[in-house]
N, CA, C and O atoms as CSV, one atom per row, in Angstrom:
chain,resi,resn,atom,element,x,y,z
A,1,UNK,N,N,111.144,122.451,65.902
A,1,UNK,CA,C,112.577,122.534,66.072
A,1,UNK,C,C,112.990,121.618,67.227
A,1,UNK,O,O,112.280,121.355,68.198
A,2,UNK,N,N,114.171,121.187,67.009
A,2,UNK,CA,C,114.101,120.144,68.002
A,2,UNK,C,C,115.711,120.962,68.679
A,2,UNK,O,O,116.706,121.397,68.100
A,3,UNK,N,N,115.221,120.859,70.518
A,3,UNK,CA,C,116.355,121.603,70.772
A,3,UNK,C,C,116.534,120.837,72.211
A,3,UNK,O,O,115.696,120.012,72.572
A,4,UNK,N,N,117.815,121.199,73.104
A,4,UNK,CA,C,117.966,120.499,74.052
A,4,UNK,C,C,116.913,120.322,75.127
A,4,UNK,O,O,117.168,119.347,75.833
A,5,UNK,N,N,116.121,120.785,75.371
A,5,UNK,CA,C,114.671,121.196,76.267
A,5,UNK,C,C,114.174,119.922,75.389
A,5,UNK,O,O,114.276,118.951,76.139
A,6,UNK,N,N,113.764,119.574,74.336
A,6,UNK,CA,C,112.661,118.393,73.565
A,6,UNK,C,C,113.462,117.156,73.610
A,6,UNK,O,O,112.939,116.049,73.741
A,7,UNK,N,N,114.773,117.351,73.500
A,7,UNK,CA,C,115.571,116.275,73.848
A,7,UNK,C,C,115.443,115.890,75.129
A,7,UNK,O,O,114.586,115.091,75.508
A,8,UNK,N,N,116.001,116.253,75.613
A,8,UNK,CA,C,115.902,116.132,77.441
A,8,UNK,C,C,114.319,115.758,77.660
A,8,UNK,O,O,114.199,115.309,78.800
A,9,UNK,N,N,113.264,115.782,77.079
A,9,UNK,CA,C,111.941,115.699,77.853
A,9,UNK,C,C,111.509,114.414,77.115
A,9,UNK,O,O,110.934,113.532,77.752
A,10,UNK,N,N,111.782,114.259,75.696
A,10,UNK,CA,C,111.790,113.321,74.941
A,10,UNK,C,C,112.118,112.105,75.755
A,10,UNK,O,O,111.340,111.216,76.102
A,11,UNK,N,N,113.791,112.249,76.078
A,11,UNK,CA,C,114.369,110.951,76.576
A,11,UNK,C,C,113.620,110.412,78.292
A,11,UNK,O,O,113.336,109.267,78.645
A,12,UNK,N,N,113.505,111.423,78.900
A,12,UNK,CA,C,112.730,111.431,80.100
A,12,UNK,C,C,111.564,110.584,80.062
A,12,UNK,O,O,111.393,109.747,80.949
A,13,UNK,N,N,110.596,110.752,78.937
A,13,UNK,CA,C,109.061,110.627,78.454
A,13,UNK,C,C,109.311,108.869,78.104
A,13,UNK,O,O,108.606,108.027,78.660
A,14,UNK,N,N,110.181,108.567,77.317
A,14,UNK,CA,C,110.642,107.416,77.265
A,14,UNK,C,C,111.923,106.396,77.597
A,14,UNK,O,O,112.977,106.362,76.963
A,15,UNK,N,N,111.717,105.920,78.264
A,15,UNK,CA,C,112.162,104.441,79.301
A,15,UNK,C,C,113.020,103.376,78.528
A,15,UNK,O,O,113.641,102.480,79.101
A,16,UNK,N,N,112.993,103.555,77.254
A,16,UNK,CA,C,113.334,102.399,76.851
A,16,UNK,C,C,115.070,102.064,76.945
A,16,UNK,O,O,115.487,100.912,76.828
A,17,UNK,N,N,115.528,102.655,77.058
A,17,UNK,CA,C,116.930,102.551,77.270
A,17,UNK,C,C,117.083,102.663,78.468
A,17,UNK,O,O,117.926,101.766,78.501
A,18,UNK,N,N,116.985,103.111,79.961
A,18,UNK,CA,C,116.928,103.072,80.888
A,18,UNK,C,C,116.349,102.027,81.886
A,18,UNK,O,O,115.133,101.845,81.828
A,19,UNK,N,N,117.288,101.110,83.065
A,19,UNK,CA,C,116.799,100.472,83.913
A,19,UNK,C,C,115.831,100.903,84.658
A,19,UNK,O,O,115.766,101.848,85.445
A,20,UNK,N,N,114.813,99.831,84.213
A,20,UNK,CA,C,113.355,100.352,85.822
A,20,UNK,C,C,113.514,100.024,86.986
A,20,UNK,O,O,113.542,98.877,87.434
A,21,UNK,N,N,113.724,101.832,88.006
A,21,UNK,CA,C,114.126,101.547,89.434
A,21,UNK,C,C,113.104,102.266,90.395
A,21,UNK,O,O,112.537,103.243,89.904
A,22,UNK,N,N,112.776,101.921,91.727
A,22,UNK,CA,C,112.039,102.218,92.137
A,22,UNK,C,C,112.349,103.627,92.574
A,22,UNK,O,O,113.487,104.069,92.734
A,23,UNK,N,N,111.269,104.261,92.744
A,23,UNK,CA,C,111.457,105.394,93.465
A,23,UNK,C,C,111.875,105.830,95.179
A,23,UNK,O,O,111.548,104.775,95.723
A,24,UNK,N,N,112.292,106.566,96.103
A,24,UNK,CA,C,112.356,106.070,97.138
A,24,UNK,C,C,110.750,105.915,97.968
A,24,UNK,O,O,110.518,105.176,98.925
A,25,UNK,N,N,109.843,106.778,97.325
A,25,UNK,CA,C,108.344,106.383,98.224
A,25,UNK,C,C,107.744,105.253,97.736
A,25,UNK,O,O,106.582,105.010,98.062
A,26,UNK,N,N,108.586,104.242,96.725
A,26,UNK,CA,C,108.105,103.025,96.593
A,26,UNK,C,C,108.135,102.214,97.598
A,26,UNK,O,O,107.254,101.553,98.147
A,27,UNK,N,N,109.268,102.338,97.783
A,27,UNK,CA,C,109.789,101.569,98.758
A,27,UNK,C,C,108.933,101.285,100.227
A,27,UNK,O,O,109.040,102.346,100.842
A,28,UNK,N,N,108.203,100.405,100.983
A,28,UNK,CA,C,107.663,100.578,101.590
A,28,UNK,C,C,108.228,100.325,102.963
A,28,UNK,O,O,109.386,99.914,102.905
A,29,UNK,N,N,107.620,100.485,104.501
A,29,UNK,CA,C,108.147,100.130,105.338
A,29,UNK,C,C,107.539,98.781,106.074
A,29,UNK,O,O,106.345,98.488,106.143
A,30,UNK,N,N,108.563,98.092,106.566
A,30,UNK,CA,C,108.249,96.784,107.293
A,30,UNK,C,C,106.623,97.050,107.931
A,30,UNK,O,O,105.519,96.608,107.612
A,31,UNK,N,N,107.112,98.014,109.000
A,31,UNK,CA,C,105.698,98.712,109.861
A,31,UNK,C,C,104.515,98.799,109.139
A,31,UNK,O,O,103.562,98.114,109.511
A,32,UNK,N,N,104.427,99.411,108.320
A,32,UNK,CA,C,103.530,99.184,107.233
A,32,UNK,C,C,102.369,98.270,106.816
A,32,UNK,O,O,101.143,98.361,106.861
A,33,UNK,N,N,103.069,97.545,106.482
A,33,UNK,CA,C,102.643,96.024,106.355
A,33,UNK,C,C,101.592,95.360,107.667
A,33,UNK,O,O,100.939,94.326,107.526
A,34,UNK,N,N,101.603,96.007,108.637
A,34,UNK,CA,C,101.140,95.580,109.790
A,34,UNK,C,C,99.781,96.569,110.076
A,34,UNK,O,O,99.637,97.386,109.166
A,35,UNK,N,N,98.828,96.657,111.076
A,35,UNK,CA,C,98.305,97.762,111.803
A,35,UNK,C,C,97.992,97.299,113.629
A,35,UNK,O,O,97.110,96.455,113.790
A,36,UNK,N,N,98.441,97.645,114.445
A,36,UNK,CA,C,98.345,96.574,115.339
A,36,UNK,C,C,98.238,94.848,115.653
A,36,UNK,O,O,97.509,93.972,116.118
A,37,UNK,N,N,99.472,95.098,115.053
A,37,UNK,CA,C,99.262,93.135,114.551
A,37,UNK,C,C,98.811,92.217,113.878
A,37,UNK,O,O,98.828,90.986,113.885
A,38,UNK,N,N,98.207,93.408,113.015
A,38,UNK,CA,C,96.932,92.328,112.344
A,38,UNK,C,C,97.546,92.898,110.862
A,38,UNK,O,O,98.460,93.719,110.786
A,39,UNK,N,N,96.951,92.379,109.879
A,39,UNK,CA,C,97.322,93.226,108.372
A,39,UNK,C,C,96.614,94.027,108.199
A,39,UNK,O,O,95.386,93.993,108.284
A,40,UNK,N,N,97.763,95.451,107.740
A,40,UNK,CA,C,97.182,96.967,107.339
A,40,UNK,C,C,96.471,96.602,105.822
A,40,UNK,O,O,96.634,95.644,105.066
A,41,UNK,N,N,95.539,97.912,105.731
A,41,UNK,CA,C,94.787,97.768,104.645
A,41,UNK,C,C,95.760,97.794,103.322
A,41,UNK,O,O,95.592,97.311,102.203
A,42,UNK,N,N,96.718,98.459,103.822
A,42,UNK,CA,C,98.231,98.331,102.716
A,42,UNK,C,C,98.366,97.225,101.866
A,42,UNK,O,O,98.191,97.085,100.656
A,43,UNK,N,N,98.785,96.325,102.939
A,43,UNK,CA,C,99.580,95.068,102.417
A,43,UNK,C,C,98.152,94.260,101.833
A,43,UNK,O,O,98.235,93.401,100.956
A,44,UNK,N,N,96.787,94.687,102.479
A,44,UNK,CA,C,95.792,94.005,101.407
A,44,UNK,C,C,95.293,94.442,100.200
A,44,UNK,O,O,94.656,93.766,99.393
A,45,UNK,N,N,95.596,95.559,100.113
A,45,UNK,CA,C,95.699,96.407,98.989
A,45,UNK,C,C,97.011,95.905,97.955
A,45,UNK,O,O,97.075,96.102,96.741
A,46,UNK,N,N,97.597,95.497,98.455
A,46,UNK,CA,C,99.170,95.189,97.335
A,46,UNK,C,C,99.082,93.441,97.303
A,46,UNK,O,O,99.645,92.925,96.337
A,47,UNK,N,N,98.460,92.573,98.228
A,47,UNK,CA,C,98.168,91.507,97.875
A,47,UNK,C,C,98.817,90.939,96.203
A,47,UNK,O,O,98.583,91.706,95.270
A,48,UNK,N,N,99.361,90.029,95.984
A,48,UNK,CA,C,99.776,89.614,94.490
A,48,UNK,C,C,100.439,90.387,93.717
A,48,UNK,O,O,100.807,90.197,92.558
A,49,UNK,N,N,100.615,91.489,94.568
A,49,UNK,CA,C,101.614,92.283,93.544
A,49,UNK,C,C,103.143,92.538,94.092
A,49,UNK,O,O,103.339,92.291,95.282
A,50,UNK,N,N,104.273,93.034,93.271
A,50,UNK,CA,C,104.896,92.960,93.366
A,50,UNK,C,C,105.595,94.496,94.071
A,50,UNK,O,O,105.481,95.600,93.539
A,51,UNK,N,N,106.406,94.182,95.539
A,51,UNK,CA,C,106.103,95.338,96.056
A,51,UNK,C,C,108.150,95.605,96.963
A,51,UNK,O,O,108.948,94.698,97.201
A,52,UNK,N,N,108.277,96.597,97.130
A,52,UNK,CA,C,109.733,96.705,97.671
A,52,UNK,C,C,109.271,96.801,99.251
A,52,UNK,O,O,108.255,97.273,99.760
A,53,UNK,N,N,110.228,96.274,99.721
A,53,UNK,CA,C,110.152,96.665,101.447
A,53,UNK,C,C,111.598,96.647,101.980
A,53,UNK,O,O,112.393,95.814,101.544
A,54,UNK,N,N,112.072,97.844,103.220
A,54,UNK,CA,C,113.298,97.540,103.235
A,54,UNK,C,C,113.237,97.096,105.055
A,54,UNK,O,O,112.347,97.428,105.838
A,55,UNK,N,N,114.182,96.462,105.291
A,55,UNK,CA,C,113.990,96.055,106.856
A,55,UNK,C,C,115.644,95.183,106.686
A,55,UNK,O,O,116.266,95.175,105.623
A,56,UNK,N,N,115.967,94.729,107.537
A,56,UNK,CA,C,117.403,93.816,108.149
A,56,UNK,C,C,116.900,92.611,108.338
A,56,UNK,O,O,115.909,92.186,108.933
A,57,UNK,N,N,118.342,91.808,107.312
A,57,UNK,CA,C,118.266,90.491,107.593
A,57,UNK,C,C,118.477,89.287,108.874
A,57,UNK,O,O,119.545,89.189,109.479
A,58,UNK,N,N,117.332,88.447,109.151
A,58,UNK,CA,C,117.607,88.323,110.517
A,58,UNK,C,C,118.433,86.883,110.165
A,58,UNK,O,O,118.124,86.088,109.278
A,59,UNK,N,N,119.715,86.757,111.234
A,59,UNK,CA,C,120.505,85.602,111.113
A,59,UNK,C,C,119.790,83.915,110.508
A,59,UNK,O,O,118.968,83.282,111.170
A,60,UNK,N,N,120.178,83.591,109.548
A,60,UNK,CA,C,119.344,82.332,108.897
A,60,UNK,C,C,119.154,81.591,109.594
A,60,UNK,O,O,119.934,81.426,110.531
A,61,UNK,N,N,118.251,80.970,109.471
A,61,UNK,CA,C,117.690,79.439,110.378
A,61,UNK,C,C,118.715,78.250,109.904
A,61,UNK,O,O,119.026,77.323,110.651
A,62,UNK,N,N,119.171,78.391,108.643
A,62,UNK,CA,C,119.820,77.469,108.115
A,62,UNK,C,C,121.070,77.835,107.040
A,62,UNK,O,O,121.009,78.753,106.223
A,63,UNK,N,N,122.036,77.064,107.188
A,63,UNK,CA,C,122.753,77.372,105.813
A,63,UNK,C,C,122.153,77.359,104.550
A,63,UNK,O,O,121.032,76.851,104.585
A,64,UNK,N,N,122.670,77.912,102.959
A,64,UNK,CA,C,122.543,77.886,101.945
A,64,UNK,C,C,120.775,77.299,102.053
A,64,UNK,O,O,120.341,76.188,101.749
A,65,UNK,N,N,120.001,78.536,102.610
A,65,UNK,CA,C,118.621,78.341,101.672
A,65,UNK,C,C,118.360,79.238,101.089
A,65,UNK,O,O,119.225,80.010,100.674
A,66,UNK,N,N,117.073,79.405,100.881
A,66,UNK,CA,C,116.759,80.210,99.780
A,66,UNK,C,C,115.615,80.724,100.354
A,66,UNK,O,O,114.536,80.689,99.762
A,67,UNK,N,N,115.762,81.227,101.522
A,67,UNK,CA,C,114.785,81.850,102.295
A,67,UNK,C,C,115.693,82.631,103.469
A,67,UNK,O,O,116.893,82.508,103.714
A,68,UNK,N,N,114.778,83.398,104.044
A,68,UNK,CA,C,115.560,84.638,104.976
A,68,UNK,C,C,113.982,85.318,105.662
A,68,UNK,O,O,112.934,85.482,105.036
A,69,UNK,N,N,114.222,85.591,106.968
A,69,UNK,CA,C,113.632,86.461,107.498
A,69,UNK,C,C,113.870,87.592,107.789
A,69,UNK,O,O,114.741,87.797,108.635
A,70,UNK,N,N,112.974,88.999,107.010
A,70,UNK,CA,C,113.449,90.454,106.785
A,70,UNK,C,C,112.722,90.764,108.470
A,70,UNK,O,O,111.932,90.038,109.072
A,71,UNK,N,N,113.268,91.983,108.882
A,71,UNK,CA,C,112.428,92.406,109.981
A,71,UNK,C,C,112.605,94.009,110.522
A,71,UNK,O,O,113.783,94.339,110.382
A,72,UNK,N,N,112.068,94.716,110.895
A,72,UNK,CA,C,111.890,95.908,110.793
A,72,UNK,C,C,113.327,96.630,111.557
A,72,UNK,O,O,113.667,97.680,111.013
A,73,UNK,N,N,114.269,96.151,112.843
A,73,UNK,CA,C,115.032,96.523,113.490
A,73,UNK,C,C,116.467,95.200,113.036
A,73,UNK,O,O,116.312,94.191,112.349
A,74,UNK,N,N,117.618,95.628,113.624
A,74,UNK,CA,C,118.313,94.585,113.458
A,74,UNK,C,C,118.636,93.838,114.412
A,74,UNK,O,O,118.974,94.450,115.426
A,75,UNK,N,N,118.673,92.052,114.501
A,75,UNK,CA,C,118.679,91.303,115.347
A,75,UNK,C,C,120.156,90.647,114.933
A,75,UNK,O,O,120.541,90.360,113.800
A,76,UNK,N,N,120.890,90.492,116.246
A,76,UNK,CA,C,122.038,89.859,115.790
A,76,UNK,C,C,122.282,88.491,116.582
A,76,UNK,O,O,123.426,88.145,116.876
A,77,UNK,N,N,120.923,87.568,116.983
A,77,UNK,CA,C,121.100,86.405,117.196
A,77,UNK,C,C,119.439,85.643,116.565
A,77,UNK,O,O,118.342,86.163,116.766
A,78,UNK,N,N,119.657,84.420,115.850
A,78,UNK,CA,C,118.568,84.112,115.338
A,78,UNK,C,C,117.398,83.380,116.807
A,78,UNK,O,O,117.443,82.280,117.359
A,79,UNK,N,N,116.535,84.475,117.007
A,79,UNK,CA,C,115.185,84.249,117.694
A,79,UNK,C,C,115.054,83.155,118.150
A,79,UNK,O,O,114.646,83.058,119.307
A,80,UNK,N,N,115.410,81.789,117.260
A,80,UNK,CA,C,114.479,80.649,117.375
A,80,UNK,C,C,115.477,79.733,117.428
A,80,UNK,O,O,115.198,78.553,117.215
A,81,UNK,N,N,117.153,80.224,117.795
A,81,UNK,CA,C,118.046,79.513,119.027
A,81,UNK,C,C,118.259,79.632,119.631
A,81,UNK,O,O,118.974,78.834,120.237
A,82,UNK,N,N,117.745,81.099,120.261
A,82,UNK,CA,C,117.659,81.924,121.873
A,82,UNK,C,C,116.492,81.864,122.117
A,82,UNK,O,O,115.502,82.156,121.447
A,83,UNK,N,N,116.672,81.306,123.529
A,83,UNK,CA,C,115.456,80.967,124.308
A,83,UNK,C,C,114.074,82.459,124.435
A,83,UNK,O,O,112.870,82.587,124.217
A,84,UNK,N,N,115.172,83.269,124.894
A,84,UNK,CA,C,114.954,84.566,125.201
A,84,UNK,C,C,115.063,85.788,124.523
A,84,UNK,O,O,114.949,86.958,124.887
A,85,UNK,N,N,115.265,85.345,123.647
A,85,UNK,CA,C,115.422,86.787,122.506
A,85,UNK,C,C,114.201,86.682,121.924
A,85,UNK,O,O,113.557,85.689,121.585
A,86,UNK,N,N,113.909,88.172,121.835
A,86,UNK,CA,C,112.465,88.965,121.265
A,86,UNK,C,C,112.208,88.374,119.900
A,86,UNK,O,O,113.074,88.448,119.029
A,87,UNK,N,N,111.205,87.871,119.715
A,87,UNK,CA,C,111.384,87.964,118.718
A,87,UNK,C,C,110.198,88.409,117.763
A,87,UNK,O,O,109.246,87.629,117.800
A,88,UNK,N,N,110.041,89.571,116.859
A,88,UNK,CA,C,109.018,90.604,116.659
A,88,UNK,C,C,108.262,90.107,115.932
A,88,UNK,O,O,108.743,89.315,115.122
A,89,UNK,N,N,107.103,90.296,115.910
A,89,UNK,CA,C,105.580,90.006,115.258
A,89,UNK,C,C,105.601,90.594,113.964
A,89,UNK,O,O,104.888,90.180,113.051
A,90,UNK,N,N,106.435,91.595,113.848
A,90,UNK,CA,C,105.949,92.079,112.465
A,90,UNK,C,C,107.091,92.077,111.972
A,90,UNK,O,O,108.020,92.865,112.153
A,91,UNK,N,N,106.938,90.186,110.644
A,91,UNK,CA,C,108.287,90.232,110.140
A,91,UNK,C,C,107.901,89.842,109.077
A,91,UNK,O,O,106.674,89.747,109.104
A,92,UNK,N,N,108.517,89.427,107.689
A,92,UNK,CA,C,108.295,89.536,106.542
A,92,UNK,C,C,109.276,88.132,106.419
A,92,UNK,O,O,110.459,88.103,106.761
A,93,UNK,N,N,108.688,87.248,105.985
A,93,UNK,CA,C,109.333,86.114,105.373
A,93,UNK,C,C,109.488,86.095,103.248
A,93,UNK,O,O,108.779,86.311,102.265
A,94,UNK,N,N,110.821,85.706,103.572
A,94,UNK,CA,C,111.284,86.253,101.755
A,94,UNK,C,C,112.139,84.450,101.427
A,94,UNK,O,O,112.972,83.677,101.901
A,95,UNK,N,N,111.098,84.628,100.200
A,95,UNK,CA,C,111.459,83.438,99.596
A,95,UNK,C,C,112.829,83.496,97.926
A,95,UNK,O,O,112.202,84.368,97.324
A,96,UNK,N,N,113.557,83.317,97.357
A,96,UNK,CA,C,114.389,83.498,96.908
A,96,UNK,C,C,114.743,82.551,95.680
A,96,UNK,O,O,115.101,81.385,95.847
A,97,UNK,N,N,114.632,83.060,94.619
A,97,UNK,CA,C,114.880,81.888,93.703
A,97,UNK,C,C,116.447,81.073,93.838
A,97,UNK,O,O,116.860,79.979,93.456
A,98,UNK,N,N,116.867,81.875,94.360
A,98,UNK,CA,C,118.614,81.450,94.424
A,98,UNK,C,C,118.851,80.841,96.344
A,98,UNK,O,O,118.046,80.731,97.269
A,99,UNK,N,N,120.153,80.611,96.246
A,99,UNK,CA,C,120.511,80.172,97.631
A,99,UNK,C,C,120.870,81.831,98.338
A,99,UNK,O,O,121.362,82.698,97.616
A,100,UNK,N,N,120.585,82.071,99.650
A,100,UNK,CA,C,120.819,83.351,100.030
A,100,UNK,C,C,121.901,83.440,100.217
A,100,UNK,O,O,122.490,82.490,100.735
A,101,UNK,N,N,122.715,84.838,99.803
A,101,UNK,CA,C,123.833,85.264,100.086
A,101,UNK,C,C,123.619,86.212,101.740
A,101,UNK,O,O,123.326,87.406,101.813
A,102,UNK,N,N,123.796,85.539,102.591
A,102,UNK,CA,C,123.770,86.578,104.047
A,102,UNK,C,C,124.476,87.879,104.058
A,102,UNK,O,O,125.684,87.938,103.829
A,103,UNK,N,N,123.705,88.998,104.337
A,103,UNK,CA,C,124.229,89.866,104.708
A,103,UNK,C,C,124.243,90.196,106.064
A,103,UNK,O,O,123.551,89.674,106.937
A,104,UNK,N,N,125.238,91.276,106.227
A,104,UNK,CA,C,125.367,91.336,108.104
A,104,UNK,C,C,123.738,91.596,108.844
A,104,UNK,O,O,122.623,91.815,108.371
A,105,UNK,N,N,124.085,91.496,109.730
A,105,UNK,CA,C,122.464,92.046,110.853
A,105,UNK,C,C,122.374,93.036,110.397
A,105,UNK,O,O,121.375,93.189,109.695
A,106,UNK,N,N,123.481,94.410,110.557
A,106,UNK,CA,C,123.188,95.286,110.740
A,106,UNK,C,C,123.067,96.386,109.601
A,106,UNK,O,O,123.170,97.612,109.643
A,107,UNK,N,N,122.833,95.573,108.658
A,107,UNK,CA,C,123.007,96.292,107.242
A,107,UNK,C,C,121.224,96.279,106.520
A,107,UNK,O,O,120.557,95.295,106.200
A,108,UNK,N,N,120.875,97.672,106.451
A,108,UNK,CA,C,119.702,98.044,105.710
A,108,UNK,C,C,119.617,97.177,104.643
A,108,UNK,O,O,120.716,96.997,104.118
A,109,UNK,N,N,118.623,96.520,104.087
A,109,UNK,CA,C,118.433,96.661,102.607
A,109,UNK,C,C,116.852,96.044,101.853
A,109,UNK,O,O,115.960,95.283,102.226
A,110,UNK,N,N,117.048,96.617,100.983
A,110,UNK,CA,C,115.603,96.580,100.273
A,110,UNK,C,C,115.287,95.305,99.196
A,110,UNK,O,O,115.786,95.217,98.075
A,111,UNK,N,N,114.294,94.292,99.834
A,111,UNK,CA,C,114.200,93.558,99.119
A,111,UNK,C,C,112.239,94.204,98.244
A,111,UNK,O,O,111.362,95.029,98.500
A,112,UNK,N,N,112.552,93.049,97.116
A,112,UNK,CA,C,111.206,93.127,96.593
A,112,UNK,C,C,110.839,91.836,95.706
A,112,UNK,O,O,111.704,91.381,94.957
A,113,UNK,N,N,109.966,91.427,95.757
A,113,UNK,CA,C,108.789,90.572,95.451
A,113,UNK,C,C,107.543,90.558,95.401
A,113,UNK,O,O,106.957,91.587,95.735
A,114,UNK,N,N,106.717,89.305,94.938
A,114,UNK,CA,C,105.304,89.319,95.139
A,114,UNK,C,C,105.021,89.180,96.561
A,114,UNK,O,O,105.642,88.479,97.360
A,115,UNK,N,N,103.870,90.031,96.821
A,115,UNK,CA,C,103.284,89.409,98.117
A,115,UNK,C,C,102.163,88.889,98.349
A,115,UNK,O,O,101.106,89.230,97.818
A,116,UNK,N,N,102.346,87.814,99.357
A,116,UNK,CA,C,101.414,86.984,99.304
A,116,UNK,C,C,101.087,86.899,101.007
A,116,UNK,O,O,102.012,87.011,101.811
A,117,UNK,N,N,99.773,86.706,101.417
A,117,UNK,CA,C,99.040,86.718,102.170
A,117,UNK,C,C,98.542,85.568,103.024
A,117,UNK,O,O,98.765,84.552,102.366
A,118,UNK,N,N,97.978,85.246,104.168
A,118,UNK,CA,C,97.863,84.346,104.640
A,118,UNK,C,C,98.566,82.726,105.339
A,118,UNK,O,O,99.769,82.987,105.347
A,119,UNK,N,N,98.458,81.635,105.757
A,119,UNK,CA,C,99.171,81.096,106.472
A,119,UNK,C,C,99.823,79.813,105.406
A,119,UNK,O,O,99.145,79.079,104.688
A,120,UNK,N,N,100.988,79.805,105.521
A,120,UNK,CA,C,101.789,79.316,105.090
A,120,UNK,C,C,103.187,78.460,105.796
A,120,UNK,O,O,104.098,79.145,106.262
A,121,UNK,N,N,103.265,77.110,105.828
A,121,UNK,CA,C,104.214,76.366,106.127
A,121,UNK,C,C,105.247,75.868,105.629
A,121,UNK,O,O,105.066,74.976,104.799
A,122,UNK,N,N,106.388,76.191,105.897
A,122,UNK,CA,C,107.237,75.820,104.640
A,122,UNK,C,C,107.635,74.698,105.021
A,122,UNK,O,O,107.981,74.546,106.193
A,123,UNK,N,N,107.677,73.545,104.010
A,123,UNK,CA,C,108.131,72.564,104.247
A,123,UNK,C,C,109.112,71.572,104.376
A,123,UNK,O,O,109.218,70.350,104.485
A,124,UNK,N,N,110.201,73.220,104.284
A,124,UNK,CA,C,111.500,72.431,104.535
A,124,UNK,C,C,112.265,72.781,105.996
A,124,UNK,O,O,113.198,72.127,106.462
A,125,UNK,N,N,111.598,74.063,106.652
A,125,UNK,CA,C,111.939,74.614,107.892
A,125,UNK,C,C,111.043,74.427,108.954
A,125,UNK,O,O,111.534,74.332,110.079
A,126,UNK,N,N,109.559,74.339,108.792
A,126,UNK,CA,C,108.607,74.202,109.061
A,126,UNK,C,C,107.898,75.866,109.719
A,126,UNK,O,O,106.814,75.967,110.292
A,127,UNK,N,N,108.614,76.712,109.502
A,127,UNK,CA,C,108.424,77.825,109.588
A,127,UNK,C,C,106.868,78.830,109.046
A,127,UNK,O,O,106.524,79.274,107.950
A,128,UNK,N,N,106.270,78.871,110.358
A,128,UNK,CA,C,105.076,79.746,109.479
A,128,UNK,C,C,105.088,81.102,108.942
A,128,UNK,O,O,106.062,81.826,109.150
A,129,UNK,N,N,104.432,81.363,108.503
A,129,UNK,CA,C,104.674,83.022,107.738
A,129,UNK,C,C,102.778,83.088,107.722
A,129,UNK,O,O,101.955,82.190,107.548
A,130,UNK,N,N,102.606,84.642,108.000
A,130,UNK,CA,C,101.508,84.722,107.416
A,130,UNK,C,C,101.488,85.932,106.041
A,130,UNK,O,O,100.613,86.197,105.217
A,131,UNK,N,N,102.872,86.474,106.259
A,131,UNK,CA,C,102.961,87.480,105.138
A,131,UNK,C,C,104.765,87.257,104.820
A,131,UNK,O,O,105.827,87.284,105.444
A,132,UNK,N,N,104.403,87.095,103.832
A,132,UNK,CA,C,105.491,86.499,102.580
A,132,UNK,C,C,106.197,87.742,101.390
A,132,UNK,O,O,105.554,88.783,101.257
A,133,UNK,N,N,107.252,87.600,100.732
A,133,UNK,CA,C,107.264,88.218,99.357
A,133,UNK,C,C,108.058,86.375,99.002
A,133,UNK,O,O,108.617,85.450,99.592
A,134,UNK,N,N,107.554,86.810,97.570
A,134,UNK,CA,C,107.975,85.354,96.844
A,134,UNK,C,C,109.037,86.065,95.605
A,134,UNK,O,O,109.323,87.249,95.422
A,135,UNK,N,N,109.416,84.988,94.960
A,135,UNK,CA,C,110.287,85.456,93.407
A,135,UNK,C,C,110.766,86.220,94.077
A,135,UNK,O,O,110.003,87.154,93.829
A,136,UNK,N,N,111.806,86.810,95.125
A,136,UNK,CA,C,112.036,87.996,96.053
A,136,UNK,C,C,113.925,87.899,95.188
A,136,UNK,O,O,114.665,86.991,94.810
A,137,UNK,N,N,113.973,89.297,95.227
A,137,UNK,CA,C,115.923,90.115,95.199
A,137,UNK,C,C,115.362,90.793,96.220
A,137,UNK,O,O,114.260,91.050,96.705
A,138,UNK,N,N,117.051,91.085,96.445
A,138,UNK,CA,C,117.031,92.154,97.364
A,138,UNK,C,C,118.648,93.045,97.334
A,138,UNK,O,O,119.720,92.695,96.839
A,139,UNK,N,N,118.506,93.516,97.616
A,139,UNK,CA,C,119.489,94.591,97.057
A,139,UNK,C,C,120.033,95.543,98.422
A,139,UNK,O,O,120.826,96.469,98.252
């Protein structure tokens, strides 16, 4: 017999009409990603895969690119035109198929991409990264 209980568990059981969204313990934290400075067994564990992290966008290095530095607190002057401003070790460089739309400093949000590992120069900022998300939204 098919009754609202088999319906309801039915549609639940299958996805196919429904957008795939993360859960909130998907979502991982900036901190995370780190273990005293060095990379947590986490982020080597998720290596190449495709993973959410949420942290604040730090002011662009440049107009209309397609890159952004995420970072665990919010910074409201970019690091690397202040002499003297902190600027934190454990940050997440996000690469973007599109040109970035800036959001404020002080606004949360969750990007996700592949992540990728190790040292990397980009060659249009000259900016190193040693931990990346690539193909990156963010939301």
């Amino acid at each position: 017999m098919f009754t609202r209980r088999t319906f309801l568990t039915a549609s639940l059981a299958t996805p196919l009409l429904a957008r795939p969204t993360l859960a909130a313990d998907e979502v991982i934290k900036l901190r995370n990603l780190y273990d005293r400075k060095a990379l947590s067994d986490l982020a080597k564990s998720r290596e190449g895969k495709r993973i959410a992290v949420d942290g604040y966008m730090a002011p662009p290095l440049k107009a209309e690119s397609a890159f952004f530095v995420l970072t665990r607190r919010p910074m409201s002057v970019c690091p690397f035109c202040e002499t003297e401003a902190e600027w934190p070790n454990d940050i997440l460089a996000v690469y973007t198929k599109r040109i970035v739309d800036v959001v404020p400093y002080n606004v949360k949000i969750v990007t996700s991409g592949v992540l990728e590992l190790g040292a990397y120069r980009d060659p249009e900022t000259g900016f190193l990264s040693m931990v990346r998300l690539v193909d990156a939204s963010y939301d």
